[in-house]
C-alpha positions in Angstrom: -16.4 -7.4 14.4 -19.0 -7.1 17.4 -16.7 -9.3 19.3 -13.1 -7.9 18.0 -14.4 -4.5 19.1 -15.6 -6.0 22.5 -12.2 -7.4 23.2 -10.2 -5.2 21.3 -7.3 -5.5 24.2 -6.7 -8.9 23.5 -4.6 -9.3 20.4 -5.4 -12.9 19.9 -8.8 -12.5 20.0 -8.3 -9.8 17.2 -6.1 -12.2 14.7 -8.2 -15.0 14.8 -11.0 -12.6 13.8 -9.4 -11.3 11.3 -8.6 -14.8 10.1 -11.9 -15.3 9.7 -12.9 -11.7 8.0 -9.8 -12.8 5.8 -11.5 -15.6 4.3 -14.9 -14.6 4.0 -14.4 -11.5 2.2 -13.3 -13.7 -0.5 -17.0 -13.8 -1.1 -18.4 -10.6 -2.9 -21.2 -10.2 -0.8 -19.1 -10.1 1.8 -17.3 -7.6 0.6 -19.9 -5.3 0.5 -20.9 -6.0 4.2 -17.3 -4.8 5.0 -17.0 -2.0 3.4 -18.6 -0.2 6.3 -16.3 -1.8 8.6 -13.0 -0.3 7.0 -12.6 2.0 9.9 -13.5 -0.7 12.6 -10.7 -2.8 10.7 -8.7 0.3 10.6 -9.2 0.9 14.3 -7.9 -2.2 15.5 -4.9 -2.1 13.9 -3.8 1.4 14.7 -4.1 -0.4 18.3 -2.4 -3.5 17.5 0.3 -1.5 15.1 3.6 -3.6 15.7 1.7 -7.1 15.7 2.8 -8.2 12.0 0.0 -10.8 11.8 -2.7 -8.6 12.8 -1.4 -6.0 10.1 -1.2 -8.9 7.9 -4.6 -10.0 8.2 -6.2 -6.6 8.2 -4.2 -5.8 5.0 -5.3 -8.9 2.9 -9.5 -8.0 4.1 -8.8 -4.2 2.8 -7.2 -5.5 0.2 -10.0 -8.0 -1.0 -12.4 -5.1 -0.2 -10.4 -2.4 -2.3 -10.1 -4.7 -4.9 -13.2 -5.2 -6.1 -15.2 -2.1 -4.7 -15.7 1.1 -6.4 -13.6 3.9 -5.3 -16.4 6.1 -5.1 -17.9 3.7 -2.2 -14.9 3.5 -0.1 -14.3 5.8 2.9 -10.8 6.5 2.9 -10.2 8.2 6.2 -8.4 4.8 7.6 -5.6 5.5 4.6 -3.3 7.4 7.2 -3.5 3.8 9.1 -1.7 1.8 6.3 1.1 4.9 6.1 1.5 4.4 9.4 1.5 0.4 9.5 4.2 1.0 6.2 6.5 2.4 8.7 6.2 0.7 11.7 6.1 -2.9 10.1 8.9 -1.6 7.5 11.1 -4.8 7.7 7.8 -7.2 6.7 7.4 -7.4 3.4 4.3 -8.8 3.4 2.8 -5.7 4.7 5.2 -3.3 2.8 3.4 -5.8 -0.4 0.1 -5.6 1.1 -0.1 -2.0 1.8 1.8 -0.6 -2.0 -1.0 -2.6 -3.0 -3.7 -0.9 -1.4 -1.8 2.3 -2.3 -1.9 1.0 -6.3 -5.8 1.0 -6.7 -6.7 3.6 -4.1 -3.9 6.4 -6.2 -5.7 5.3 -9.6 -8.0 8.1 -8.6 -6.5 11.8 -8.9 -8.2 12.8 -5.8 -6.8 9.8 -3.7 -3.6 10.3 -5.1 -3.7 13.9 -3.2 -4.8 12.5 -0.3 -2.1 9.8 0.0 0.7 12.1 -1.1 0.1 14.8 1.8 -0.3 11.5 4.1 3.7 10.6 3.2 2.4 7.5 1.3 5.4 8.5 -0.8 7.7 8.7 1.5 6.9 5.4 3.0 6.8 3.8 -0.2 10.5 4.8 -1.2 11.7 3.7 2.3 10.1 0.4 1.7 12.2 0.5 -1.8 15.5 1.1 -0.3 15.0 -1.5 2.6 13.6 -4.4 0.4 15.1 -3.5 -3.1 15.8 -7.2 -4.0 12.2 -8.1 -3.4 10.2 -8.2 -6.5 7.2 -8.5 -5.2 7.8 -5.0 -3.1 9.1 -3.4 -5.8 6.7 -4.0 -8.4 3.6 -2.9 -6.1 5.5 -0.3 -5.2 6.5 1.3 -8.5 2.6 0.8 -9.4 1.6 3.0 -6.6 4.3 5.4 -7.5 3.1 5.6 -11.2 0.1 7.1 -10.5 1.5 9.0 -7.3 3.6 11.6 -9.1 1.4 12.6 -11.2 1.4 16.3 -10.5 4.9 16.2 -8.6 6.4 19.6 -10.3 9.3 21.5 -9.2 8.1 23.2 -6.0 8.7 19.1 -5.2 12.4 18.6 -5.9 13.3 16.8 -2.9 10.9 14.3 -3.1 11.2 13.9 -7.1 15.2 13.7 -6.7 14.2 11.1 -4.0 12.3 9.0 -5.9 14.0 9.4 -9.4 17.5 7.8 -7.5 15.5 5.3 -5.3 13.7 4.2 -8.4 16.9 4.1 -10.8 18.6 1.8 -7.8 15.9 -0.5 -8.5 16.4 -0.5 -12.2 20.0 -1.0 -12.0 19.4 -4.0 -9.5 17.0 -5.9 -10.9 18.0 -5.4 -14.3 20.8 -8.1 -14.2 18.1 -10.8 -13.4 16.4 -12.3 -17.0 13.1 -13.3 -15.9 9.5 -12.5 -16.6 8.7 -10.4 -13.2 11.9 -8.6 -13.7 10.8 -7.2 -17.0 7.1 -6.3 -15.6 9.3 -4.4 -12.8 11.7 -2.5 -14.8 8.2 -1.7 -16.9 6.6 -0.5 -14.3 9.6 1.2 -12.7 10.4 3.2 -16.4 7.0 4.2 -16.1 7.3 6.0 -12.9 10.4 8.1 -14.7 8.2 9.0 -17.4 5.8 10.5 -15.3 8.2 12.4 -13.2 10.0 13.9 -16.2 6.4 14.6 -18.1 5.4 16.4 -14.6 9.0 18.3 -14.6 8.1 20.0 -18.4 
């Protein structure tokens, strides 16, 4: 990290050490080391922002880190960074995949959920949506973020709920014609985000 923030001009420099940040934090003590260096992470790649494989490397660390830290232990003042990588990077899907991802477990908390909402993580989810709707894998990570996302959406919202009630019916209607396991999972997790939009509408 030391050395990344040293040559933090260098893009190269900053991809192969992410590389390598990438595979260790497979290791759970690791992770904890790196938890401190979200913002570092996050720093570099609101320099780097339209280098997909920097994005995608910093992703898959937070990611790893997210995944098995407690909420309560994360600093989440780098979340405006994946919003803005989400809409930058919004033709690679594996950073829209990487960063609904994210979005999932850090919106299982209420108070996150705030947070990301007022940060457009919404809005860049749904235009990730209607630019990769064929792509299961965006879509499912997407509709999982979403779930917990609207929770709270009322009608002082109605643009954004009429936004993402058609964006997320689109998906329905185009992945219900395929008959496979992961289409079912999506059209689950898609119904899901309907319910919770019409239970916040009542």
């Amino acid at each position: 990290i030391k050395a990344m923030q040293t040559f933090s001009h260098l893009s190269n420099v900053q991809e192969c050490g992410l590389g390598i940040l990438e595979v260790m934090s497979k290791d759970e003590k690791i992770q904890e080391l790196l938890v401190s260096s979200t913002n570092d992470i996050s720093e570099i790649m609101e320099k780097h922002l339209i280098v997909p494989a920097i994005q995608e490397r910093a992703l898959a660390v937070i990611y790893s880190i997210c995944h098995n830290e407690e909420e309560s232990a994360l600093d989440l003042s780098w979340t405006n960074t994946i919003v803005n990588t989400m809409l930058v990077n919004v033709n690679n899907i594996l950073i829209q995949t990487l960063s609904c991802a994210i979005l999932e477990i850090l919106a299982s908390s209420q108070k996150n959920a705030g947070i990301i909402r007022n940060l457009g993580g919404i809005d860049a989810i749904l235009l990730s949506m209607k630019i990769h709707v064929t792509s299961v894998c965006v879509q499912m990570k997407a509709c999982a973020a979403l779930a917990s996302l609207v929770v709270g959406l009322g009608s002082e919202d109605s643009g954004l709920v009429k936004d993402t009630v058609m964006t997320v019916y689109r998906t329905i209607y185009v992945h219900s014609k395929y008959s496979c396991s992961n289409s079912y999972d999506l059209l689950e997790k898609a119904e899901k985000v309907i319910k919770e939009v019409i239970k916040g509408l009542k």
